[in-house]
C-alpha positions, 0 to 999 in steps of 0.5 A: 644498383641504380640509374639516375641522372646528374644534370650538373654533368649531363650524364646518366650514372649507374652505381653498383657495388662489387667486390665489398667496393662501391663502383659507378660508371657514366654514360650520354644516354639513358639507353646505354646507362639501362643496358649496362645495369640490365648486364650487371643484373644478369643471373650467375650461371649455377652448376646443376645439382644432381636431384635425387629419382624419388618424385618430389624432392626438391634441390635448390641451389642458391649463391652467396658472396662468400660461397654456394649452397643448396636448400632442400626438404627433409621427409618431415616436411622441414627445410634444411640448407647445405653450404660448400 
């Protein structure tokens, strides 16, 4: 994602690529072009990983384009991920 300034149109642009397609988006001010790519930055709503009772487990939940998963700790100390 990115903002920059096309004089030749005397716009700000913002370009991000969504869904495997490059998009972009003009606007007057810069204020306007920062605040749409502040939106786009925001992080997705993860559901909540059920964590083992045991102290010091540590369940992380991560997204992909093509699906969710989670990272986690075996006892030996390695890390090992799920996805689904």
């Amino acid at each position: 994602m990115s903002v920059h300034y096309e004089p030749d149109r005397d716009r700000y642009v913002v370009r991000w690529r969504e869904g495997g397609r490059n998009r972009s988006r003009r606007f007057l001010r810069l204020e306007a072009a920062e605040a749409f790519d502040r939106g786009l930055r925001a992080p997705a709503a993860v559901a909540p990983v059920p964590v083992s009772a045991r102290a010091g487990d540590g369940i992380y939940a991560y997204e992909t384009r093509q699906a969710s998963g989670f990272v986690f700790r075996q006892s030996d100390g390695s890390l090992s991920t799920r996805r689904g």
